[in-house]
Every structure is written in structure tokens, then in C-alpha cells.
C-alpha positions as CSV (number, residue, x, y, z in Angstrom):
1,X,96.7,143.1,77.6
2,X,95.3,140.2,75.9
3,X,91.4,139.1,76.6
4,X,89.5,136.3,75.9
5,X,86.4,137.3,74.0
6,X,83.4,135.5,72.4
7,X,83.8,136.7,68.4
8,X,83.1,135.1,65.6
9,X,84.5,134.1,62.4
10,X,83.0,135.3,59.0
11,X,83.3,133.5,55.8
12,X,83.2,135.9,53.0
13,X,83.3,135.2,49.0
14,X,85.3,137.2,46.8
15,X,84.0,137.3,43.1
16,X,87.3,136.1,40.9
17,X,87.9,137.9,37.7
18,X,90.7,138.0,35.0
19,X,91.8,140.7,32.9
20,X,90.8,140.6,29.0
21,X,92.8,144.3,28.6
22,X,93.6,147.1,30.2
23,X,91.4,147.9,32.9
24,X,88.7,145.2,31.7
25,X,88.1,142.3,33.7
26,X,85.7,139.6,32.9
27,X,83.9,136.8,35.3
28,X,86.2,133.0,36.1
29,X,83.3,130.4,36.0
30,X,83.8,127.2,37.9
31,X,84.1,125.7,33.9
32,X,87.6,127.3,33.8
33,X,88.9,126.4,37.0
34,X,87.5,122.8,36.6
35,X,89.4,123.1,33.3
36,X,92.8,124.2,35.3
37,X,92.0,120.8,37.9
38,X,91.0,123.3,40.5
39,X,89.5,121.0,43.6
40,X,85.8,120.7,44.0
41,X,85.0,123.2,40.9
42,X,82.9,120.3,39.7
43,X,80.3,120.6,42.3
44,X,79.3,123.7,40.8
45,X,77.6,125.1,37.3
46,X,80.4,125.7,34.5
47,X,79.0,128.7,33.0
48,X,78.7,130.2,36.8
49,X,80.9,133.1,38.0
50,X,83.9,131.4,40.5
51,X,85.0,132.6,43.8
52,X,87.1,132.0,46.8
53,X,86.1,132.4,50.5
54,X,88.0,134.0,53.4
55,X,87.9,133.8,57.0
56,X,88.2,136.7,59.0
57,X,87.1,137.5,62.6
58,X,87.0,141.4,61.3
59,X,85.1,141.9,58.2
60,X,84.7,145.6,58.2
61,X,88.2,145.7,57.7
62,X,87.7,143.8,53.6
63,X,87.3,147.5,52.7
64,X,91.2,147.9,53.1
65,X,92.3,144.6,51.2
66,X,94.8,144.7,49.1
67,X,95.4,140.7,47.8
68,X,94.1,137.7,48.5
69,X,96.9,135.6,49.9
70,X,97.3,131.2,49.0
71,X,100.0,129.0,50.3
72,X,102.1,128.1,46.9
73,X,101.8,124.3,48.6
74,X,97.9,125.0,48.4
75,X,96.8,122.5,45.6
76,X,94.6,125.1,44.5
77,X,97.2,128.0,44.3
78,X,98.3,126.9,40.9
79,X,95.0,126.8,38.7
80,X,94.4,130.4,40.1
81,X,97.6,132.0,39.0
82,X,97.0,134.7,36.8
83,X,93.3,135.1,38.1
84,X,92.1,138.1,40.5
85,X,89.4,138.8,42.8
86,X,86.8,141.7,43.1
87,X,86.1,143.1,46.0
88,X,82.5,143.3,46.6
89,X,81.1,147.3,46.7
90,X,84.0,148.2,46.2
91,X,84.7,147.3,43.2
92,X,88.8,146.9,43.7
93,X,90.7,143.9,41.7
94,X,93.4,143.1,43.9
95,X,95.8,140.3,43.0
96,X,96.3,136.6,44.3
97,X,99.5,136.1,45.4
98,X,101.4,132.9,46.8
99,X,102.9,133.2,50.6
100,X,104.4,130.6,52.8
101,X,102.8,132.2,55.9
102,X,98.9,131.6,54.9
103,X,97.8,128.4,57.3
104,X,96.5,125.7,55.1
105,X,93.1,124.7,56.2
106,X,92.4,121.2,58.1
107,X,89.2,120.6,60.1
108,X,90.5,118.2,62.0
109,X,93.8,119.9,63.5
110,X,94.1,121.2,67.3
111,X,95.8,125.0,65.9
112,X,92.5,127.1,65.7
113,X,93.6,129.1,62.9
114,X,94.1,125.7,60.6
115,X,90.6,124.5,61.6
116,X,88.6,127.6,60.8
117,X,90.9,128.2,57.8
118,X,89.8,128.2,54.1
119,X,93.2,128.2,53.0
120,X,92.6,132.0,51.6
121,X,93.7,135.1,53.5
122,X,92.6,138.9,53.0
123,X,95.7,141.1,53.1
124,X,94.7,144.4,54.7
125,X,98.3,145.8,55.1
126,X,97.2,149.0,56.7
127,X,95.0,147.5,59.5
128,X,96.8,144.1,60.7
129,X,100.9,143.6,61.5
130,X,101.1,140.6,59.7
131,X,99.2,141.5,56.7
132,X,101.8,144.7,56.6
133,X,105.0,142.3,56.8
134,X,103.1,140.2,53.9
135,X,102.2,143.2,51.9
136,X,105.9,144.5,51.9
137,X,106.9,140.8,50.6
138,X,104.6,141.3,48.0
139,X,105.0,145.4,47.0
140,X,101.3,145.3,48.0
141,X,99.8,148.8,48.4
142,X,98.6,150.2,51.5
143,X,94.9,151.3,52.1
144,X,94.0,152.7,55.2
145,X,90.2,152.8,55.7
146,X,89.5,154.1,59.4
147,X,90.0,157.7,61.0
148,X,91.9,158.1,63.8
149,X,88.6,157.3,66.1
150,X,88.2,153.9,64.5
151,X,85.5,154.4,62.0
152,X,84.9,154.5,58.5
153,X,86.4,157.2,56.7
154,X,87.9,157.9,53.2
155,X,89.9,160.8,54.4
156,X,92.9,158.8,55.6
157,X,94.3,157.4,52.5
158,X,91.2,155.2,50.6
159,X,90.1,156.7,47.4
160,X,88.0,153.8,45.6
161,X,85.5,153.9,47.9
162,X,82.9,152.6,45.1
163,X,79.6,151.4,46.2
164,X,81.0,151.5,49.6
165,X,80.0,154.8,50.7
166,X,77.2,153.2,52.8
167,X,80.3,152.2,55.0
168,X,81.4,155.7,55.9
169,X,81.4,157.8,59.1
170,X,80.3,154.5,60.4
171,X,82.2,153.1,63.7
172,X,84.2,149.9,63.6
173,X,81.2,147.7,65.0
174,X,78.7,149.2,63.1
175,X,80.3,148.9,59.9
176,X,80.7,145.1,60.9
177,X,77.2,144.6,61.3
178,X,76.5,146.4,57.9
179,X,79.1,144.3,55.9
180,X,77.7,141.4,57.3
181,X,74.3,142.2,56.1
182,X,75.6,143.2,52.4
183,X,77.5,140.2,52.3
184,X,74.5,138.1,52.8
185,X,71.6,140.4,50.9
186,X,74.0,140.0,47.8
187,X,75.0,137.4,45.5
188,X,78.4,136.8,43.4
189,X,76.9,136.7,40.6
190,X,72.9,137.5,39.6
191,X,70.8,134.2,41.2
192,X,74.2,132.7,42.1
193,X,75.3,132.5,45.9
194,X,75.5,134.8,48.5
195,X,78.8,136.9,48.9
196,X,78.3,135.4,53.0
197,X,79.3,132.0,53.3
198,X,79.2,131.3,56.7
199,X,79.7,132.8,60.3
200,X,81.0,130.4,62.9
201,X,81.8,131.4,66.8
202,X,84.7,131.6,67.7
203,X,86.6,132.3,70.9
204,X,90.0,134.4,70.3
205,X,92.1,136.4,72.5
206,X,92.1,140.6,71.3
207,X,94.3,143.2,72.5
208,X,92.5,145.1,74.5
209,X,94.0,148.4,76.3
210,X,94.6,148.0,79.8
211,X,93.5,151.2,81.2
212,X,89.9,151.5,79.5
213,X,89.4,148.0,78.5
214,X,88.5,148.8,75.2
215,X,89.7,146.8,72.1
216,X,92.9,147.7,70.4
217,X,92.8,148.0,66.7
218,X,95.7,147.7,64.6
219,X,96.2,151.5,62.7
220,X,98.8,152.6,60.2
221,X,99.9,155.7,61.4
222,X,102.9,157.8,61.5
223,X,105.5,157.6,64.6
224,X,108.0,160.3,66.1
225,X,111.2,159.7,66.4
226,X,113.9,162.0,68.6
227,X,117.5,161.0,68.8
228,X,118.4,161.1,72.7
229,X,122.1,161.3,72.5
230,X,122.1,164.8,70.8
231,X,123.6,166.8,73.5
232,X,120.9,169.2,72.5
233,X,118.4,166.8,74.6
234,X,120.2,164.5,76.7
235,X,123.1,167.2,77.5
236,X,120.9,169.6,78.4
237,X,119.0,167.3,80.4
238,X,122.4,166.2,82.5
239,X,123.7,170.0,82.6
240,X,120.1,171.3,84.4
241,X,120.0,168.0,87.2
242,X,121.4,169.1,90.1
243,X,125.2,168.0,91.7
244,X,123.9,166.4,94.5
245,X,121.7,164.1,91.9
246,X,124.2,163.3,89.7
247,X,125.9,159.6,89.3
248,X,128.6,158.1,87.5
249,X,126.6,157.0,84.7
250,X,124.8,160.2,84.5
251,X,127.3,161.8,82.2
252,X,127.2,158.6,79.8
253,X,125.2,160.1,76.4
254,X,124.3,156.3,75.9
255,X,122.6,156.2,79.0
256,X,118.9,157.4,79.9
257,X,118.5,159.8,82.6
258,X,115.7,160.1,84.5
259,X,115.5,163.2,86.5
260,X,114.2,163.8,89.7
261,X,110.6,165.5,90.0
262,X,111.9,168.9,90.9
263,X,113.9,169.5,88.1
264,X,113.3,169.9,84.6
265,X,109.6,170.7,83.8
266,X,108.2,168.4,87.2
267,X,108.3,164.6,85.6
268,X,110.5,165.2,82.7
269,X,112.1,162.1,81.6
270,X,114.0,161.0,78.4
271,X,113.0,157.4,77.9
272,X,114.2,155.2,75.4
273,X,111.0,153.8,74.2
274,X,109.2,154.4,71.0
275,X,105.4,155.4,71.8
276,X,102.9,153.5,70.0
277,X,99.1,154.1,71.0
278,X,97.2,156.3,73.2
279,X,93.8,155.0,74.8
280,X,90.8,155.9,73.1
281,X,92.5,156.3,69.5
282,X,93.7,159.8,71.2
283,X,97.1,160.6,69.6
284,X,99.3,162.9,70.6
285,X,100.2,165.4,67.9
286,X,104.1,166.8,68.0
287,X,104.5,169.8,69.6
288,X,108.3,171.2,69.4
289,X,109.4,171.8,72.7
290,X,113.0,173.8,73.6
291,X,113.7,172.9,69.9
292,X,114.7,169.4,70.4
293,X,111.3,167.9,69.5
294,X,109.3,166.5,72.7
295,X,106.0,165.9,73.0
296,X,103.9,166.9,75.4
297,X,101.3,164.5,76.5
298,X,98.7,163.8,79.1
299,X,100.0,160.8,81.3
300,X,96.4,159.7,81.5
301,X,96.7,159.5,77.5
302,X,99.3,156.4,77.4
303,X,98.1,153.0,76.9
304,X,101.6,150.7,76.0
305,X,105.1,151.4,74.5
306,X,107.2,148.5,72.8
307,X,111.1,148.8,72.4
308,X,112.3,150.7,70.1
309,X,114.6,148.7,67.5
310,X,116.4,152.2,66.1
311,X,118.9,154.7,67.9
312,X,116.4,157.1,67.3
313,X,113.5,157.3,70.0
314,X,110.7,159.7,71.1
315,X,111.1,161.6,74.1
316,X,107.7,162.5,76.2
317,X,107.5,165.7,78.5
318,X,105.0,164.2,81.0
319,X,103.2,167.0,82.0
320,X,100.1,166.6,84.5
């Protein structure tokens, strides 16, 4: 369930670079972009290194970018084609790319995501839906920064961790704190400006779960899938409920069944749902069961399910 929440937005700037060969990337100074009719470069020394600021309400998450995303009807989006950006620590060059869905900025408009814009996105495809759907526009790849238990971790998928070691092990809120003070003890370039821009508050609705409370973070991670109209799982299922329980729909393979509590492991049902989260960042791990691939989970363990949009769906033994 969605919660309002007192949070903050952070302005971070991200160094740009440009490749003079293979694997060699040298500094953009403001003198080239003014050069290119970039906006405002004017306002700042030539022969200084150039940057471009995002907004994000979750800066721990920068360590799993993977582009920095412009509207193509940005002004700004044309001078910077061909350029790049570094991420700070890190050390990553990730691309610029154009995309239709970044909200231009405007100071003055009622949406909240146009008025604290910068016109700039981070794409973190592994941590945010709509940074994944962008990514897959863009063959972006995937980065996933956080262990199961939400923090830090280079075991999941991130390999250039860089100077960003400090960030490991780290939970999610912890890490945020430290990026924020990296960000501002540290300059994009040597006695230019600080890599931290700004930090305005900001109130935003966050998923959070509704049976601890806690916030919901968005996690690439891998789903189970079981097919429910194999007769090996939903035949089964109709052949062991008893006569007396039995309706006219029941022997449908397209329907669901739900059995009643005395049969069938005490709360077995086949549900047509595809499970998606469990509270606490606990997952449940498959464990084969009667060879047709259910998993046994703690009801207390469940937090949502969405829909599935496939015939193939996960099955849950319910077992208190």
C-alpha cells in the first residue's frame, strides 16, 4: 500500500567524459558544450570539466546506473550526443541516451516530478520498473547492487565496484547517508564543484508493505513459474477433492480450484497469481513438491501478488 512520507530529493552531478580511444576517456569542459550551443554553459569556466545533474529521491541506488536518460525535445539533448558520463567512485562511463519518457523540467508546473526535474534521469534498470522498461528500449545493461536483505552487496550481479567499496555490506539507509556525504566532500573536478548539487524536501508516496509497514524496494530477481493446467497439478488436485465437494466447473482444467481445508495438504490451493515479494526481503526458495514444482511458504511470509500476464503461474502450498 502506498504511504505518504516526508523524503527528500537529491541533486547529484555526474562528471561528463568522451572517449579519445578505446577505453580512454577524457574530461567535456563547459568550452565544448558552449561550443555545441549547449544552454547556460556560458555561466561557467571554458577550460572546466562539464557535468549534468540528476534528481533522485534514492541516491544509494546511482551505484546501479546504467545511462543517463534526456528527452530528444530537451534543447540540450543534441550538444551532448556522443558525450558520456562517469559515475563518481565508481568509475563506470555509461552512455546518454535520448527517451520520450524523461519529464522535462519546469519550476513553475503543478506535476511534481516536472518541478523538481533537471531534465536528466539515472537509469538503474535493476532497481526501478520504469528504469527496467527504459533500459530494454535502450539494450541497457542490468546492474543489480543490493542483496536480497536490501543492502549493499557486490555478490548479486555488480562487478565494477571501483572506489565504491566503502558502500558495501551497508544497508539501504545507511548507504544513502554515506553517498550523500561523498557526493558533497567531493568535487567534479580538482577545486571545481561539488558532485552534490542540492537536496530539496520533498513529500512522495512509497510502497510500503502492508503487513510490517516497511518500505518496499524495487529488486531484480528471478520468478517461478508453474503451469496449472498440466493434469499433473491441477488433475491431481480435482482427482484427490472429494465427490461431495465437487462442482460443475471443477472438472474445467481452465478453471482454478480451491480445495477445501481437509483435503490436500490442509490449505492447499492452486492460484492463478504470480508471487512477487515476501515481507522483510524474505524469499521463498523453490522447493519441488509431488514433482509438479510448488512451493512451500510460510503464509505469514506473503506481502502482495499482481496478475499474472502468462499461462504459466506459480502455485503455493500454504502450509502453517
Amino acid at each position: 500500500e502506498m504511504e505518504e512520507v516526508e523524503g527528500h530529493f537529491y541533486y547529484l552531478r555526474y562528471p561528463l567524459v568522451h572517449e579519445t580511444a578505446p577505453g580512454n576517456h577524457d574530461p567535456v569542459t563547459w568550452g565544448e558544450l558552449e561550443s555545441r550551443g549547449y544552454a547556460g554553459a556560458d555561466r561557467h569556466p571554458e577550460d572546466q570539466q562539464a557535468w549534468v545533474t540528476v534528481a533522485t529521491t534514492r541516491p544509494e541506488t546511482y551505484l546501479g546506473d546504467t545511462a543517463v536518460a534526456v528527452n530528444p525535445q530537451d534543447p540540450r539533448a543534441k550538444p551532448l550526443r556522443g558525450f558520456k558520463c562517469e559515475l563518481p567512485l565508481v568509475g563506470r562511463i555509461i552512455p546518454i541516451v535520448e527517451d520520450d519518457y524523461v519529464v522535462r523540467p519546469d519550476p513553475n508546473s503543478s506535476d511534481p516530478k516536472a518541478k523538481f526535474a533537471t531534465g536528466f534521469l539515472k537509469v538503474t534498470p535493476a532497481h526501478d520498473p520504469n528504469d527496467w522498461e527504459l533500459g530494454r528500449r535502450h539494450d541497457l545493461p542490468v546492474i543489480n547492487v543490493m542483496a536480497p536483505d536490501a543492502s549493499i552487496s557486490d555478490q548479486h550481479g555488480w562487478e565494477d565496484v571501483g572506489d565504491a567499496r566503502l558502500f558495501l555490506g551497508r544497508s539501504r539507509d545507511a548507504a544513502r547517508k554515506l553517498v550523500i556525504e561523498e557526493f558533497r566532500a567531493r568535487s567534479v573536478a580538482e577545486g571545481g564543484e561539488s558532485l552534490l548539487e542540492d537536496i530539496r524536501p520533498h513529500v512522495h508516496s512509497v510502497g510500503h508493505s502492508y503487513r510490517s509497514h516497511a518500505p518496499i524496494e524495487p529488486y531484480l530477481s528471478d520468478q517461478w513459474y508453474v503451469k496449472v493446467t498440466d493434469d499433473r497439478l491441477v488433475g491431481a488436485a480435482q482427482r484427490a477433492v472429494a465427490p461431495e465437494q465437487r462442482s460443475t466447473d471443477s472438472y474445467k482444467a481452465e478453471k482454478v480450484a480451491t480445495l477445501a481445508p481437509k483435503t490436500v495438504n490442509n490449505h492447499l490451493g492452486i492460484l492463478s497469481k504470480l508471487f512477487k515479494k515476501a515481507t522483510d526481503w524474505r524469499y521463498a526458495e523453490a522447493n519441488p513438491v509431488t514433482g509438479v514444482g510448488l512451493l512451500k511458504v510460510p503464509p505469514s511470509t506473503i506481502d502482495f501478488w499482481v496478475p499474472a500476464q502468462s499461462e504459466a503461474f506459480l502455485a503455493l502450498s500454504l502450509i502453517h
